[in-house]
DSSP file (Angstrom, degrees, kcal/mol; ACC not computed):
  #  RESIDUE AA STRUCTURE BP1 BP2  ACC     N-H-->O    O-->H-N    N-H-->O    O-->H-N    TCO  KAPPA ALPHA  PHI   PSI    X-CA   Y-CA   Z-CA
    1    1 A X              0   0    0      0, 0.0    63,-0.0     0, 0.0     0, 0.0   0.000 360.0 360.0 360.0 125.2  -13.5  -25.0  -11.6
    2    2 A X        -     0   0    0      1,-0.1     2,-0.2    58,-0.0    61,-0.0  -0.211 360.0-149.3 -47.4 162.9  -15.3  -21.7  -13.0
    3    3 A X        -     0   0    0      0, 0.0     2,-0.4     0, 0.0    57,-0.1  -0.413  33.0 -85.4-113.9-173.4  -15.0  -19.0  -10.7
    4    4 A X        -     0   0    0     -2,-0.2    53,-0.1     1,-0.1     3,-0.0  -0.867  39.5-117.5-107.2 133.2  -18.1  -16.3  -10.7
    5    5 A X        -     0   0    0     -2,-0.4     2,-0.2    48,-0.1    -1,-0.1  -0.148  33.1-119.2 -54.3 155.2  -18.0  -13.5  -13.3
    6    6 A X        -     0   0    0      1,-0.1     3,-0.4    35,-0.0    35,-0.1  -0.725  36.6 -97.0 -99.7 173.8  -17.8  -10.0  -11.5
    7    7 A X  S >  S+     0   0    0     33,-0.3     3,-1.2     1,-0.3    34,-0.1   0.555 113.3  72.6 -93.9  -6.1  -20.4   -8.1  -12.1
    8    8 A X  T 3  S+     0   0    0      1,-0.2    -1,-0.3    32,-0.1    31,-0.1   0.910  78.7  79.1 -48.8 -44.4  -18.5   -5.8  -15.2
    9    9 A X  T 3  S+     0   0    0     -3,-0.4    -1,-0.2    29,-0.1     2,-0.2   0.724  88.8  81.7 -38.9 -24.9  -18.7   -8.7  -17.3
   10   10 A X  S <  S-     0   0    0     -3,-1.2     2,-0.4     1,-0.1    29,-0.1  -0.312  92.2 -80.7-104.1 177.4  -22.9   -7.6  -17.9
   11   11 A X        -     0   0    0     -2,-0.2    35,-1.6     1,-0.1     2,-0.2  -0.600  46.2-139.0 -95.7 129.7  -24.9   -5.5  -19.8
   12   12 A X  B     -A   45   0A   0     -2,-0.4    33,-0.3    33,-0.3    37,-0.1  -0.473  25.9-115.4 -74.1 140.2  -24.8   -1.8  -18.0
   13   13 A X     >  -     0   0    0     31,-2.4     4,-1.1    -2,-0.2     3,-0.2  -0.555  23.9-112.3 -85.4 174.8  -28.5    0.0  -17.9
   14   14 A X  H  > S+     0   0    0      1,-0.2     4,-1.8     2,-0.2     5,-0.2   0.830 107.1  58.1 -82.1 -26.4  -28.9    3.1  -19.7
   15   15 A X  H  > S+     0   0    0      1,-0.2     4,-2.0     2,-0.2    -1,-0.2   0.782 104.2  45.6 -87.4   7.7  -29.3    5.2  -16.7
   16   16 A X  H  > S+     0   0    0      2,-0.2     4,-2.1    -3,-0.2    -1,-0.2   0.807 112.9  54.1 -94.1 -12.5  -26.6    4.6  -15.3
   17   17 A X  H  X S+     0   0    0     -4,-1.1     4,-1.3     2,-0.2    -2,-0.2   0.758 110.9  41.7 -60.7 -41.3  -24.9    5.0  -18.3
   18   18 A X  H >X S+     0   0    0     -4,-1.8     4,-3.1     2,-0.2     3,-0.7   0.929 112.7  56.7 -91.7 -38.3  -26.2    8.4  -19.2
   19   19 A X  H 3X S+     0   0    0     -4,-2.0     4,-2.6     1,-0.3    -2,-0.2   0.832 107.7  51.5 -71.0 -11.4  -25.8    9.5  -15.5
   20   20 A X  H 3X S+     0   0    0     -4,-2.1     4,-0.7     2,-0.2    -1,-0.3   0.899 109.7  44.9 -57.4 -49.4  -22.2    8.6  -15.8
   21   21 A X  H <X S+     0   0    0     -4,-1.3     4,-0.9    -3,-0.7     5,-0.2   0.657 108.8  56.9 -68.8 -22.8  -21.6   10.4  -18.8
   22   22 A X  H  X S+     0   0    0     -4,-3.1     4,-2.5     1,-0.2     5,-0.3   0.945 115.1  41.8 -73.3 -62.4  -23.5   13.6  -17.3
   23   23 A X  H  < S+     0   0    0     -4,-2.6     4,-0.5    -5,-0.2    -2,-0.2   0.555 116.9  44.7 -70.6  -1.3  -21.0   13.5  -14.4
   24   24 A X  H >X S+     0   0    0     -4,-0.7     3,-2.4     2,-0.2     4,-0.6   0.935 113.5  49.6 -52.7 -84.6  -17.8   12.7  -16.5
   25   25 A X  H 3< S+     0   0    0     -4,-0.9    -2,-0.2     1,-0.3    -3,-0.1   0.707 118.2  47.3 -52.4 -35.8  -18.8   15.5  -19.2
   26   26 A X  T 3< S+     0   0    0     -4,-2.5     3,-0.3    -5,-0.2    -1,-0.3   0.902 112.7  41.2 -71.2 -39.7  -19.3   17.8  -15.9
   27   27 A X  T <4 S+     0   0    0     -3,-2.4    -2,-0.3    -4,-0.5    -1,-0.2   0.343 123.2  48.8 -93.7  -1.1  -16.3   17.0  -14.1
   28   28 A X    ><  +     0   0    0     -4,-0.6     3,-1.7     1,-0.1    -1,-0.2  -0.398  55.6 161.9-143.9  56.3  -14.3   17.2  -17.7
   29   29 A X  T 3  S+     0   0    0     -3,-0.3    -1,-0.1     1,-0.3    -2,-0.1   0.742  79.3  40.3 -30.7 -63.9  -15.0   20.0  -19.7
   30   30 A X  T 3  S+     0   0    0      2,-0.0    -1,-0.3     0, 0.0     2,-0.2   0.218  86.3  97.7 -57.4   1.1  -12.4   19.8  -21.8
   31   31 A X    <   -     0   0    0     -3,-1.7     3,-0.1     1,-0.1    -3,-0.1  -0.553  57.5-160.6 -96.2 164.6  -12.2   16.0  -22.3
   32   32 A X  S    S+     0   0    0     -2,-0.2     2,-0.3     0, 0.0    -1,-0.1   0.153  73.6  46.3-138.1   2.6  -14.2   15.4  -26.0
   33   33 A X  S    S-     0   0    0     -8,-0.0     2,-0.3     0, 0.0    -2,-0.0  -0.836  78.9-132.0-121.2-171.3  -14.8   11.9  -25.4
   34   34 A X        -     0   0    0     -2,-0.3     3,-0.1    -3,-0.1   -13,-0.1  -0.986  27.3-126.7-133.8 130.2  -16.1    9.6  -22.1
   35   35 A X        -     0   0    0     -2,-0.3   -11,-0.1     1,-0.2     2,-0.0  -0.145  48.3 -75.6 -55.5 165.1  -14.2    6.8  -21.4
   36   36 A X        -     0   0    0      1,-0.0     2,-0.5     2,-0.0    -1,-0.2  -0.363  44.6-123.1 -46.4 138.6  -16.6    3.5  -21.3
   37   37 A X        -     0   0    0     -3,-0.1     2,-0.4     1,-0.1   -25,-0.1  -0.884  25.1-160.9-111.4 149.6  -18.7    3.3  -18.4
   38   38 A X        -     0   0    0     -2,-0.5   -30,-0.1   -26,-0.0    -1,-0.1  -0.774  22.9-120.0-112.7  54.4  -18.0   -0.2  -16.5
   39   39 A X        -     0   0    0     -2,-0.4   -29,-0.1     5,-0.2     3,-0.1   0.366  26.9-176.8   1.5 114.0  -20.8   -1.3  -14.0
   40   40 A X        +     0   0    0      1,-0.1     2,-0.4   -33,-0.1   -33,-0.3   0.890  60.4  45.1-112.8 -26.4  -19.4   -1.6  -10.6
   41   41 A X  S >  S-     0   0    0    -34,-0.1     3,-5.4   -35,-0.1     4,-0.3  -0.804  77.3-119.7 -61.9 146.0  -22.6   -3.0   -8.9
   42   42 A X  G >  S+     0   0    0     -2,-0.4     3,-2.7     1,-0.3     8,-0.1   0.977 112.5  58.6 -42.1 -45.1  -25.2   -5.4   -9.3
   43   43 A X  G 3  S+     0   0    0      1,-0.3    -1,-0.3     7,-0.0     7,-0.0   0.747  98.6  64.4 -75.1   3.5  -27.9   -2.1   -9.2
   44   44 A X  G <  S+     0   0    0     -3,-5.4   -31,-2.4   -28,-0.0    -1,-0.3   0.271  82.6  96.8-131.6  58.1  -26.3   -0.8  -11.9
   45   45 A X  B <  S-A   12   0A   0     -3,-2.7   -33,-0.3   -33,-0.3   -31,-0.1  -0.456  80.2 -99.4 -87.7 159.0  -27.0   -3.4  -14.4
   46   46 A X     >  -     0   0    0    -35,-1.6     4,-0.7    -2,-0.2    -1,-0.2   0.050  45.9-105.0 -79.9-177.8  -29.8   -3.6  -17.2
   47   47 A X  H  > S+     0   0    0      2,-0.2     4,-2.0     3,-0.1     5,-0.2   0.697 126.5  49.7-115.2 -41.1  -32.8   -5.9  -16.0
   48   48 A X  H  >>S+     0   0    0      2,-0.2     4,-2.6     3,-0.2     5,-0.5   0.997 109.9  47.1 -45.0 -69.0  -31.1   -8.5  -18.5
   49   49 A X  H  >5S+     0   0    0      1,-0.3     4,-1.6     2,-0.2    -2,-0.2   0.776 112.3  47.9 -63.0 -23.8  -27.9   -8.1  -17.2
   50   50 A X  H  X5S+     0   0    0     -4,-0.7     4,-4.7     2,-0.2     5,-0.3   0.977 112.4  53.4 -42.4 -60.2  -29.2   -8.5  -13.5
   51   51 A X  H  X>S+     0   0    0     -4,-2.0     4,-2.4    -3,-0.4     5,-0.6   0.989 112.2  41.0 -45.4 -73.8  -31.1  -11.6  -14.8
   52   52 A X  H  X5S+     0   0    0     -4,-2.6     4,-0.8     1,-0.2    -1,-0.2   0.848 112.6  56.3 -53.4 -29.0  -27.9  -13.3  -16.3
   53   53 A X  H  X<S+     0   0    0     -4,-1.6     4,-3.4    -5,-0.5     5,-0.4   0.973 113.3  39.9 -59.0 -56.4  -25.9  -12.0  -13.0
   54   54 A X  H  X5S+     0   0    0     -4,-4.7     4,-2.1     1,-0.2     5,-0.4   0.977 115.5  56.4 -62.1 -51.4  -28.5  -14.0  -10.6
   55   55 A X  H  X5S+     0   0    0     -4,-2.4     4,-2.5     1,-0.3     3,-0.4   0.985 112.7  41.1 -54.7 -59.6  -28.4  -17.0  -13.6
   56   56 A X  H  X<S+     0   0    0     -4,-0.8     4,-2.5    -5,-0.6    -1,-0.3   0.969 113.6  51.6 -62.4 -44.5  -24.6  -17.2  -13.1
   57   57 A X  H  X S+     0   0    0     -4,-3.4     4,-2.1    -3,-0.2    -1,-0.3   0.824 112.7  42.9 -61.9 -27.1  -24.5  -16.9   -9.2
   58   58 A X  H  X S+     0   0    0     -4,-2.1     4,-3.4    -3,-0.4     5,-0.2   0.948 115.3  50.7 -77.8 -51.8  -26.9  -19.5   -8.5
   59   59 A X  H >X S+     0   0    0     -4,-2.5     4,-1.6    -5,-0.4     3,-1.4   0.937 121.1  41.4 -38.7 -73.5  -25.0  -21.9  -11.5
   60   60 A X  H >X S+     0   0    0     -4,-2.5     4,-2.1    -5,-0.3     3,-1.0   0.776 114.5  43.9 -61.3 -51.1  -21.8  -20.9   -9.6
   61   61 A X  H 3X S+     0   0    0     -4,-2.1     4,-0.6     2,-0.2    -1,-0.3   0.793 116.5  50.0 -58.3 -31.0  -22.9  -21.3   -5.9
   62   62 A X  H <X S+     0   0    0     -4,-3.4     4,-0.6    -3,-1.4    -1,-0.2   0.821 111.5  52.8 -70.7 -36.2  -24.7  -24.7   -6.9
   63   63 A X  H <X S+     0   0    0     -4,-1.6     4,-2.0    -3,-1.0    -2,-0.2   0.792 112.0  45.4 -48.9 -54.8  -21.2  -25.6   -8.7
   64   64 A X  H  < S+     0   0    0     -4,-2.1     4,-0.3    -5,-0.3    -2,-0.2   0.689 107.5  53.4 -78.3 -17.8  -19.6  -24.9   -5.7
   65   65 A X  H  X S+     0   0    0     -4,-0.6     4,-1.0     2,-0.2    -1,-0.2   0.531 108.9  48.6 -84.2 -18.9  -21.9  -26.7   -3.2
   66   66 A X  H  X>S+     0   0    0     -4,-0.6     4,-1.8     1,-0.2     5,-0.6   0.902 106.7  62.2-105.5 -31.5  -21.7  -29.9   -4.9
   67   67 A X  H  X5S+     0   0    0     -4,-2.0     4,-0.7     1,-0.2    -1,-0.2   0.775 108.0  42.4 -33.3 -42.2  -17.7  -29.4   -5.0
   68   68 A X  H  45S+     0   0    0     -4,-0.3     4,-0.3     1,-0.2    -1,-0.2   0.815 110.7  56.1 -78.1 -42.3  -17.5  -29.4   -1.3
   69   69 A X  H  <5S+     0   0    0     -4,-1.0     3,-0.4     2,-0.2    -2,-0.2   0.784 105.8  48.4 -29.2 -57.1  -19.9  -32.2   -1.5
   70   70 A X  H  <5S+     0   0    0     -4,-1.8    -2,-0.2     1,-0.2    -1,-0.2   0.688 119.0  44.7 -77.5 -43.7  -17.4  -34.4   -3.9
   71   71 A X  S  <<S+     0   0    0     -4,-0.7     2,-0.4    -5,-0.6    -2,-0.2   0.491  81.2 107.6-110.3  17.6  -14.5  -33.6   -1.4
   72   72 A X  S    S-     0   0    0     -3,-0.4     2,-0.4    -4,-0.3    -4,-0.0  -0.911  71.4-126.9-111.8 134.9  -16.0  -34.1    2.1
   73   73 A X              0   0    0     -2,-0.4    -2,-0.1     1,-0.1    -3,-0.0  -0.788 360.0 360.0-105.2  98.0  -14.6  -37.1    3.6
   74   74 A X              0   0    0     -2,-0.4    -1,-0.1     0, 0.0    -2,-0.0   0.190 360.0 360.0 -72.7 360.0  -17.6  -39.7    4.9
């Protein structure tokens, strides 16, 4: 059975993107890169990557309902 993606797996928006890198680049002066920034919630996803997050939770929950379905005993 697929499992459900977490929500890194999607496309990050760009503000959370730049406001990551303003507080990295603040808190690390010295540093002359920014690590990659990794989307740890749904709100800070792109309006795609939101879309394709709901797409995939519904797939999965529907996936999951019809499993239980398959394996409850009449």
């Amino acid at each position: 059975m697929r499992t459900s993606k977490q929500v890194d797996a999607y496309q990050p928006s760009t503000a959370a993107i730049n406001a990551y890198t303003t507080q990295y680049q603040s808190e690390h002066l010295l540093s002359a890169t920014t690590p990659p920034f990794v989307p740890t919630r749904v709100s800070n996803l792109s309006n795609t990557g939101k879309a394709l997050y709901k797409e995939d939770v519904e797939d999965y929950k529907g996936r999951l309902e019809a499993y239980k379905i398959e394996d409850t005993k009449y």
